[in-house]
C-alpha positions as CSV (number, residue, x, y, z in Angstrom):
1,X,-24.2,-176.4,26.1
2,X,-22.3,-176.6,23.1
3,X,-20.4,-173.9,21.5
4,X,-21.8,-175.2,18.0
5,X,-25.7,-175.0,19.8
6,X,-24.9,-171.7,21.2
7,X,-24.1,-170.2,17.9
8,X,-26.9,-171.7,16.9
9,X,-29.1,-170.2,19.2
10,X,-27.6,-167.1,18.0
11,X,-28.1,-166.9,14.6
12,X,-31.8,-167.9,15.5
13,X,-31.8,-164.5,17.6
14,X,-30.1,-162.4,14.8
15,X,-32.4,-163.6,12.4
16,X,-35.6,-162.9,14.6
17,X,-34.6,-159.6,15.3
18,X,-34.1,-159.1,11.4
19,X,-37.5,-159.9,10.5
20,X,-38.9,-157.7,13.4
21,X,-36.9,-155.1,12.1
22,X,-37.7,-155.6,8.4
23,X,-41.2,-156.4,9.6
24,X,-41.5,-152.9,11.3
25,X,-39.8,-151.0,8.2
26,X,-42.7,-153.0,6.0
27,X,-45.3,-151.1,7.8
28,X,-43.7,-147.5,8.0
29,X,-43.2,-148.2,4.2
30,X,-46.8,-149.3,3.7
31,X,-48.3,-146.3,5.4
32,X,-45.7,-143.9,3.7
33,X,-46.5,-145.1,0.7
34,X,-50.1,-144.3,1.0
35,X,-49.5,-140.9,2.4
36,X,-48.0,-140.3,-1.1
37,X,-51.1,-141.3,-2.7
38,X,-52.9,-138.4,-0.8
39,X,-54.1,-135.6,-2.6
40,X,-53.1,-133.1,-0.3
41,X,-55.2,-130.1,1.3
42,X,-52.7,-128.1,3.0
43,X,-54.1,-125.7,5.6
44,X,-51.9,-123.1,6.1
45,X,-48.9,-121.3,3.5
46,X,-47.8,-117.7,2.8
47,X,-46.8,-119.0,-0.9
48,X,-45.3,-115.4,-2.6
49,X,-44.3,-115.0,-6.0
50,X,-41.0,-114.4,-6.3
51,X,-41.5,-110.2,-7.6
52,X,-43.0,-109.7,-4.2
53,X,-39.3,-109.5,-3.3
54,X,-38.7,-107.2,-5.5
55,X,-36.4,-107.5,-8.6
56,X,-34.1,-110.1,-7.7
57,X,-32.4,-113.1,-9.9
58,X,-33.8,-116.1,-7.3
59,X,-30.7,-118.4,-6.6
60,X,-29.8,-120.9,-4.2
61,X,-29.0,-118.2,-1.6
62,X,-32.4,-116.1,-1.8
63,X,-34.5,-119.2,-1.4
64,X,-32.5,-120.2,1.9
65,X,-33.1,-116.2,2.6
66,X,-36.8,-116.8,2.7
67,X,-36.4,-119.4,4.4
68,X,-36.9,-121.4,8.0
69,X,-33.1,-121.9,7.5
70,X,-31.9,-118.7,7.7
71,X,-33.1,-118.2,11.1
72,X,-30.4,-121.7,12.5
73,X,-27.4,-120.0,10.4
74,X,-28.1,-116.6,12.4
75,X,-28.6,-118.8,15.8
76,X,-25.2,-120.6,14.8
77,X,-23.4,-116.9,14.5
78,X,-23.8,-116.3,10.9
79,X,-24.9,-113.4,9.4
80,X,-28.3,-112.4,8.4
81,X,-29.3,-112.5,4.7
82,X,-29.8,-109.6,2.7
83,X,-32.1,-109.9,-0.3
84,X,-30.8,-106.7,-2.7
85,X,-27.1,-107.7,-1.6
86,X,-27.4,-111.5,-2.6
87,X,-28.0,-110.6,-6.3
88,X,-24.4,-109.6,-6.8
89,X,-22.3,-112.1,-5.0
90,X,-21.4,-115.4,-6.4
91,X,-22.0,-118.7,-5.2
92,X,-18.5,-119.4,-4.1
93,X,-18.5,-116.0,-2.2
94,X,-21.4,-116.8,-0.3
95,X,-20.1,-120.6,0.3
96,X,-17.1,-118.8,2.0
97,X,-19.6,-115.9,3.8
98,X,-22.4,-118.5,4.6
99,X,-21.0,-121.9,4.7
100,X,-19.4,-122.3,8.4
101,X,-22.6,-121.6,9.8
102,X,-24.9,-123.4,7.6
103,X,-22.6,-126.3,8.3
104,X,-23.1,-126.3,11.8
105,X,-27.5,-126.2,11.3
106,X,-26.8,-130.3,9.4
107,X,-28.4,-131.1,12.7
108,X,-31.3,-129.1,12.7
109,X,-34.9,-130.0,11.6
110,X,-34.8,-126.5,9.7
111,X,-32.1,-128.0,7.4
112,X,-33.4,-131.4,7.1
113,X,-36.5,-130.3,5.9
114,X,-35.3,-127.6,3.3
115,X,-32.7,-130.7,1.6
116,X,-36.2,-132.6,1.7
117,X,-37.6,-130.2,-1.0
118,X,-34.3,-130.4,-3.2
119,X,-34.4,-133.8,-3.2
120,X,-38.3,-134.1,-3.7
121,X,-38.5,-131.4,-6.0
122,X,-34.4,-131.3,-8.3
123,X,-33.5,-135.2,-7.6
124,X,-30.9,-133.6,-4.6
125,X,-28.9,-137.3,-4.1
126,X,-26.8,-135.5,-0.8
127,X,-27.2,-135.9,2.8
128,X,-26.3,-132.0,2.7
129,X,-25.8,-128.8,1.3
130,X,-21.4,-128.6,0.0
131,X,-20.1,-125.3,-1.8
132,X,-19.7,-128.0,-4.8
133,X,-23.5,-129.1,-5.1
134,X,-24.9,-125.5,-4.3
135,X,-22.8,-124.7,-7.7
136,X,-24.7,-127.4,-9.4
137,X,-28.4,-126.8,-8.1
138,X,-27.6,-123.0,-8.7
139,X,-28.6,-122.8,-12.8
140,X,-31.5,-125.2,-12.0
141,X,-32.7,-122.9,-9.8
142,X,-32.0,-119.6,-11.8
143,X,-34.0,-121.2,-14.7
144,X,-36.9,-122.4,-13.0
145,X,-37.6,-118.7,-11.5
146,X,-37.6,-117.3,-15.0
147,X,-40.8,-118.7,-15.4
148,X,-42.0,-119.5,-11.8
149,X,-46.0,-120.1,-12.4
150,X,-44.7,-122.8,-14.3
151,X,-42.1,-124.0,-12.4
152,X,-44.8,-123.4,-9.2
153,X,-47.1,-125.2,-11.4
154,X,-45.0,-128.5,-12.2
155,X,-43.6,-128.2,-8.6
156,X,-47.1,-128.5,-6.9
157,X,-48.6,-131.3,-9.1
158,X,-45.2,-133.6,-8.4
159,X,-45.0,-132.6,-5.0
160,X,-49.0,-133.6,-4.7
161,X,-50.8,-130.8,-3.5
162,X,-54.6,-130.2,-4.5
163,X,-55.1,-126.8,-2.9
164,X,-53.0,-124.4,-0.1
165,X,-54.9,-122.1,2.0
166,X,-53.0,-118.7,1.7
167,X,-52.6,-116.4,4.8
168,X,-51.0,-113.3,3.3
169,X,-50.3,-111.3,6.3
170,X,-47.9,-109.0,4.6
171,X,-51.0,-107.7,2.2
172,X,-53.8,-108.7,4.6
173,X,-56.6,-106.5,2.3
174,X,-55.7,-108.2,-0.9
175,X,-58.4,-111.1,-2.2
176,X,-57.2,-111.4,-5.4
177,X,-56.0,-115.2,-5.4
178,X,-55.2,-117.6,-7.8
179,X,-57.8,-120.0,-6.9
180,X,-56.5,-123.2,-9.3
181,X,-53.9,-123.2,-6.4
182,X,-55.3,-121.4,-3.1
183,X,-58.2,-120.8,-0.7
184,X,-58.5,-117.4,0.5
185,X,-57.4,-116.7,4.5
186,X,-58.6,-113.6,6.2
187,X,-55.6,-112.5,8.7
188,X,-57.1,-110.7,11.3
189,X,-54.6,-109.3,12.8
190,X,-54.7,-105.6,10.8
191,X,-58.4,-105.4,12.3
192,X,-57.4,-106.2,16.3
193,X,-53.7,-103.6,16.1
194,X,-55.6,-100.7,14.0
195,X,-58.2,-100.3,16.8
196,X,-55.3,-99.1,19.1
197,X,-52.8,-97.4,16.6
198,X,-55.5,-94.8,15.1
199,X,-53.5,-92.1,13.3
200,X,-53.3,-88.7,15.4
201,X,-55.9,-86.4,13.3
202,X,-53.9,-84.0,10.6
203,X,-50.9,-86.7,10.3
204,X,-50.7,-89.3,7.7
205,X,-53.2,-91.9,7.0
206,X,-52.6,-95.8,8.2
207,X,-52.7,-98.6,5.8
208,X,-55.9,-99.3,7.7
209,X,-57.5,-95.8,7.3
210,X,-56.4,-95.4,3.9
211,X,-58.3,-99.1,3.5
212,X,-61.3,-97.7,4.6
213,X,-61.6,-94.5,2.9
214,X,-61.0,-96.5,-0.4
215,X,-64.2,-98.2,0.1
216,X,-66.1,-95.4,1.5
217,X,-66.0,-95.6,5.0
218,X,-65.1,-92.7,7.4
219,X,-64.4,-93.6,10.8
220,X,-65.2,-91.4,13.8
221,X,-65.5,-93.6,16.6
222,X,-65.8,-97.2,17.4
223,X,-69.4,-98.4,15.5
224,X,-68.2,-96.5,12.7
225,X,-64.6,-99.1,12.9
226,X,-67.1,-102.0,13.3
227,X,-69.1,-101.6,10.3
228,X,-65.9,-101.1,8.3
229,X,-64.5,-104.6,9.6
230,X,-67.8,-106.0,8.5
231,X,-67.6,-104.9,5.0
232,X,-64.4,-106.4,5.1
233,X,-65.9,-109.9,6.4
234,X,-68.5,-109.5,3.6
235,X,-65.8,-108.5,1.2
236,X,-63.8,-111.9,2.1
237,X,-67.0,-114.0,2.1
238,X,-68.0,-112.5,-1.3
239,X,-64.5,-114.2,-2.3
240,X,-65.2,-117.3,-1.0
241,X,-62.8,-117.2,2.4
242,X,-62.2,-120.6,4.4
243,X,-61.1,-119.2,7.3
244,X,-59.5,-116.4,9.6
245,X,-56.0,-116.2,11.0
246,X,-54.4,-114.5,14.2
247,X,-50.9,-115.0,14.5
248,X,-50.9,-112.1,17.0
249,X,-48.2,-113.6,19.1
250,X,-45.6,-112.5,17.5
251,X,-46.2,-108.9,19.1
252,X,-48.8,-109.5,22.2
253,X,-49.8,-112.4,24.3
254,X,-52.7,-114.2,23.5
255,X,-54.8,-113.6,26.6
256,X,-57.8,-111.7,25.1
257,X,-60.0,-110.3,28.4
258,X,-63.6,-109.6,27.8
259,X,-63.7,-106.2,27.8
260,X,-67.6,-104.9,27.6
261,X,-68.6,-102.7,24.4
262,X,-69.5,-99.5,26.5
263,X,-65.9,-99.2,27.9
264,X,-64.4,-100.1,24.7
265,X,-66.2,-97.3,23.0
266,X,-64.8,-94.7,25.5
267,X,-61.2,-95.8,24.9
268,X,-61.8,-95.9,21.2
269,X,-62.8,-92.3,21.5
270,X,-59.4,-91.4,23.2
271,X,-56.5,-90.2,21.1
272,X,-54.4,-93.7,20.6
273,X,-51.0,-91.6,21.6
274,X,-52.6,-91.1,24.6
275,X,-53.6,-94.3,25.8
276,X,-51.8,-96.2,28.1
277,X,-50.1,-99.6,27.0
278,X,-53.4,-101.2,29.4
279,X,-55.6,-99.3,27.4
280,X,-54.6,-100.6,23.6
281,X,-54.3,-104.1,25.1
282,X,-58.2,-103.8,26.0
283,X,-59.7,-102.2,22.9
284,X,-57.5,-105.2,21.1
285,X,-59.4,-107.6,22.9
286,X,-62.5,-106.2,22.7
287,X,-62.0,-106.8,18.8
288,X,-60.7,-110.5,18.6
289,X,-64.0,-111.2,21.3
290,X,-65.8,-109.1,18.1
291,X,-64.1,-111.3,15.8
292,X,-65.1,-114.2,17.2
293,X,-68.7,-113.4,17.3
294,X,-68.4,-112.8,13.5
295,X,-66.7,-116.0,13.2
296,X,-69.5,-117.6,14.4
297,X,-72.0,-115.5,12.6
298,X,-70.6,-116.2,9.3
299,X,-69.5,-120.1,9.6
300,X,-65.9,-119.6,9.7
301,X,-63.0,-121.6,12.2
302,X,-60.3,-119.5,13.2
303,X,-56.5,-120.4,13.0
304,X,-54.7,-119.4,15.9
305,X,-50.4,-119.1,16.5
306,X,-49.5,-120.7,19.4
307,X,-45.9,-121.6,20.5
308,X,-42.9,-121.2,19.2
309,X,-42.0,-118.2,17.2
310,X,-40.4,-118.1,13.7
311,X,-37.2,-115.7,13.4
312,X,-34.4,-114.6,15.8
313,X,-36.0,-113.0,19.1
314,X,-38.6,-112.5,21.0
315,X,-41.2,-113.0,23.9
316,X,-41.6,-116.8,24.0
317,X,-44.5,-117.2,26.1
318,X,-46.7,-114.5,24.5
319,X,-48.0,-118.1,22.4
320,X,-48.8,-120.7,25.4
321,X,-51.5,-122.2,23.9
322,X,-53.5,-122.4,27.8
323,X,-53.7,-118.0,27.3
324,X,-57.1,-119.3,25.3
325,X,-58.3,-121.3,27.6
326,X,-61.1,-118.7,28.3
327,X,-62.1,-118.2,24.7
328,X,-62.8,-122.0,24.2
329,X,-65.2,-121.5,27.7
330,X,-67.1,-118.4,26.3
331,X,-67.5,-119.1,22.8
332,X,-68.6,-123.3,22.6
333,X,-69.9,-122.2,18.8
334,X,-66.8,-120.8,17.5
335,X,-64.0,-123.4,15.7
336,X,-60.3,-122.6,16.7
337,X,-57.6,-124.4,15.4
338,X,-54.4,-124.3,17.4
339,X,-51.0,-124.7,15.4
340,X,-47.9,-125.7,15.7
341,X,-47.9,-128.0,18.4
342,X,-48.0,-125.5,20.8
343,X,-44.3,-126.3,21.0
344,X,-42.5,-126.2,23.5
345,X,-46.3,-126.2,25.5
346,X,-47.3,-129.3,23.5
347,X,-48.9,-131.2,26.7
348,X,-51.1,-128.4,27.5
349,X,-52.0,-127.9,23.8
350,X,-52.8,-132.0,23.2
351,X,-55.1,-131.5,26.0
352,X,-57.0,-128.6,25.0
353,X,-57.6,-130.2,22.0
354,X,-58.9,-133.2,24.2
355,X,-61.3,-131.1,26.1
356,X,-62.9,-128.8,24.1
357,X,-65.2,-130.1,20.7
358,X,-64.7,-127.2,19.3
359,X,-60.7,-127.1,19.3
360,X,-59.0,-128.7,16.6
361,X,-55.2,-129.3,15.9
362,X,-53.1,-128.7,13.1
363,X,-49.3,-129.9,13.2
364,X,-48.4,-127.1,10.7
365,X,-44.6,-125.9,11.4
366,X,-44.2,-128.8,14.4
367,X,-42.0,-131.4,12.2
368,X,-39.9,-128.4,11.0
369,X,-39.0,-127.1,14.2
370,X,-38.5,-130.6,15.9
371,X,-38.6,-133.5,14.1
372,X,-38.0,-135.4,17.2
373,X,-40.3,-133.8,19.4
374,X,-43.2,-133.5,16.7
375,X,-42.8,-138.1,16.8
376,X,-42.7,-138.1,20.7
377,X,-45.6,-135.6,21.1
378,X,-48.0,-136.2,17.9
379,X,-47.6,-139.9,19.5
380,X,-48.7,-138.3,22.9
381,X,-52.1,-136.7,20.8
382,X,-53.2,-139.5,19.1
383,X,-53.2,-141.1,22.7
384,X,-55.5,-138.2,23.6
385,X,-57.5,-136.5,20.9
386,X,-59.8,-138.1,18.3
387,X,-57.9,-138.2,14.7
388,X,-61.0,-136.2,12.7
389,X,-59.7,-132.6,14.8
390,X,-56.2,-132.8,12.9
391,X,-54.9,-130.8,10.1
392,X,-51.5,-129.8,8.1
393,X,-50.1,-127.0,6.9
394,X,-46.4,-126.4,5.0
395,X,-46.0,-122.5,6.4
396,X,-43.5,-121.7,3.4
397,X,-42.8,-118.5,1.5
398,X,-41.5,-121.0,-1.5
399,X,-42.4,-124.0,-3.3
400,X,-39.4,-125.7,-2.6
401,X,-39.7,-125.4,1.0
402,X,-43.4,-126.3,1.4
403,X,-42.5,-129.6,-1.2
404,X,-39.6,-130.5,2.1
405,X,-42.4,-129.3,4.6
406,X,-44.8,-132.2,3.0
407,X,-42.5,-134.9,2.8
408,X,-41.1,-134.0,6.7
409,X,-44.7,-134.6,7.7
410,X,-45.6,-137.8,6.0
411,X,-42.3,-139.2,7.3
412,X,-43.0,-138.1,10.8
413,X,-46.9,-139.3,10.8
414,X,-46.0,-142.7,8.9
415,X,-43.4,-143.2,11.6
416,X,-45.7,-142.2,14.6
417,X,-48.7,-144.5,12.9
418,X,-45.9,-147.8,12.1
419,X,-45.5,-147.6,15.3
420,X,-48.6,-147.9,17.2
421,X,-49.7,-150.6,14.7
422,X,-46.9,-152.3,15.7
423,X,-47.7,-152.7,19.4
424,X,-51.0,-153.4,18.1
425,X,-52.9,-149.7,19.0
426,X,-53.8,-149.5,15.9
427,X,-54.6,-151.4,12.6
428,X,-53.0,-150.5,9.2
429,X,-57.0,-149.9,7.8
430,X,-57.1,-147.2,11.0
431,X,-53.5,-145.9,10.3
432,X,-54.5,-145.2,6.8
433,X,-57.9,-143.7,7.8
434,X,-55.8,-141.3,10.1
435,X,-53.4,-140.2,7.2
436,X,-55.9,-139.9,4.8
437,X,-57.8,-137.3,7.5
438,X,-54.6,-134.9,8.7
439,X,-53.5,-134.8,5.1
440,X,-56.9,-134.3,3.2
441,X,-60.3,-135.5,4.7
442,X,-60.6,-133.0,7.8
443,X,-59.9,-129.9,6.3
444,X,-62.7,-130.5,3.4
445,X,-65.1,-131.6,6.2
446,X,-64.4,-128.7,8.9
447,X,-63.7,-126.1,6.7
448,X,-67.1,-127.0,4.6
449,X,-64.8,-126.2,1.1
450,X,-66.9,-127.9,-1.1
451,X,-69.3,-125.5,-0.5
452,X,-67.5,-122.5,0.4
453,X,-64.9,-123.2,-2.7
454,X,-68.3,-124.5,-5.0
455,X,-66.0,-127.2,-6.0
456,X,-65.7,-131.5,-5.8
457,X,-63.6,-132.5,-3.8
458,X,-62.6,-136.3,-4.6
């Protein structure tokens, strides 16, 4: 042959592999596209305004504070951030404080997804965060949070949210919400720990007691604790609640025994000082089986924490995901909604959501704390688990943060979907019915918001 054919035969190749590569960007693009056309429900956020900090003059710095981020400059050997010690340094000292360990987190999906919101949300044109461009973004920042509902306000409509559900964990009593922007959560997790940390009679009141006696309740013993965690139910309902929330793994694992009521109430009765470590963990369960009887009673799915755990520290495998396994068994009626992958257990939480009708999936967190892992394994789910049991959520203390959360996920789903259509598992019509239910459809069809919210829903 030739040299002239063989160069020939060459440029044929290049050019084939070109258009299969132009080809396959066309579709990622076509599906991404529609993702941003999505009016987006997002399941899960712990949105704070900024005075819920306290008094503080929100730069650059505080936002990374409250952020996934801070967590990756601590694992790199940085130094933790301090809130009330930020507002006095400048920029250039906390480049030189900050910067060597921020630098080495470039990698990380924790930093990839924070630039996302910059760039989303301030036109950010840098692959990452300099002490030069921090200097620039600072006064942008420092004027928005002078006037944060409206900078929240602008924010959320560009970045294309319709509505956030809003787990406030750190206020778990309050129902006072904004509701042009949220969905009321109900965090149970005050009403499983209060039932084994009772205050020691004559010593001072918890923030669960001091709940309760508020709104008239006195609590003796265990039917009188019940009664008061209905009112609370009732109170939630009467404020149109969506849904409940355990993210109990952060302090216990998430087997819950079935402990019968009778033995329950004798523990109850026991001073909680004196009860062994055995002991609390079983009146705790006795309440989250409780809770899920209520859940049930009153129409409402419960979000769950599996997997990994946010911050520097602690007992990993308190979240496996298969810990539930005997809740899903027992309670067919209830509606649990695993999150976050399950990572690093995302196998055993793909097929849990595979067995069990009445398990559903949201990917809230998983493209923040592994890009990579969230394509391989939400790849691995939609080879398993019908696409109307998925939701998303942005799990963000700030706008800015949940705006990079967003655009992480679309990327990661668009990329997943482009894909499978291209070895022809899927069609585009299907790829954009699939988008169209993580990002919006399912959570107005599971959670039933139209008519717990009394709103339309387009």
């Amino acid at each position: 042959m030739s040299s002239v054919k063989i160069w020939s035969l060459m440029i044929i190749l290049i050019l084939l592999m070109c258009q299969c590569s132009n080809n396959k960007s066309s579709v990622y693009r076509t599906i991404r596209n529609h993702a941003d056309e999505v009016k987006v429900i997002d399941a899960h956020e712990h949105q704070h305004w900024p005075e819920e900090y306290g008094d503080h003059n929100f730069g650059f710095y505080h936002l990374i504070a409250a952020s996934y981020l801070a967590a990756d400059v601590v694992s790199a050997g940085g130094e933790g951030f301090n809130m009330d010690v930020l507002d006095s340094l400048s920029t250039d000292y906390l480049w030189d404080k900050y910067g060597e360990a921020l630098d080495y987190t470039r990698n990380t999906s924790y930093y990839g997804h924070f630039v996302k919101g910059f760039k989303q949300l301030y036109d950010f044109d840098y692959f990452s965060f300099t002490r030069e461009n921090i200097e620039e973004l600072t006064p942008a920042i420092e004027e928005n949070y002078k006037d944060y509902r409206r900078w929240f306000d602008e924010a959320f409509n560009k970045a294309g949210f319709e509505i956030m559900f809003i787990d406030q964990y750190w206020k778990p009593f309050n129902t006072e919400i904004d509701e042009k922007y949220y969905a009321l959560v109900f965090n149970i997790n005050a009403l499983i720990q209060a039932s084994s940390r009772r205050p020691d009679k004559g010593s001072e009141p918890g923030q669960f007691t001091e709940e309760a006696i508020r709104d008239g309740y006195e609590i003796n013993d265990l039917d009188d604790y019940l009664a008061f965690c209905d009112h609370l139910f009732k109170k939630n309902i009467e404020n149109k609640v969506v849904c409940l929330k355990n993210s109990q793994a952060y302090s216990r694992t998430l087997f819950y025994e079935d402990v019968p009521y009778e033995e329950a109430k004798n523990l109850f009765n026991k001073p909680s000082s004196q009860q062994s470590p055995e002991e609390s963990k079983k009146i705790e369960d006795f309440m989250f089986h409780w809770i899920i009887r209520k859940s049930i009673e009153y129409d409402l799915p419960i979000q769950i924490h599996t997997g990994y755990l946010a911050g520097n520290g602690n007992v990993l495998d308190n979240g496996q995901p298969i810990k539930l396994n005997n809740l899903f068994l027992k309670y067919p009626e209830a509606k649990f909604v695993l999150f976050h992958g399950g990572f690093p257990w995302t196998g055993e939480y793909a097929a849990l959501g595979k067995m069990f009708p009445n398990v559903y999936l949201d990917i809230v967190w998983l493209p923040q704390i592994s890009r990579e892992e969230a394509l391989q394994s939400l790849d691995v789910m939609f080879d398993c688990v019908p696409y109307n049991k998925f939701f998303w959520g942005g799990d963000c203390h700030f706008i800015e943060e949940s705006t990079g959360s967003l655009e992480y996920a679309k990327d990661v789903v668009s990329e997943v979907l482009a894909k499978r259509v291209k070895r022809e598992l899927l069609t585009e019509e299907v790829a954009f019915d699939i988008v169209d239910r993580i990002f919006r459809k399912n959570a107005i069809d599971v959670f039933k918001l139209e008519e717990k919210l009394d709103r339309k829903f387009r």
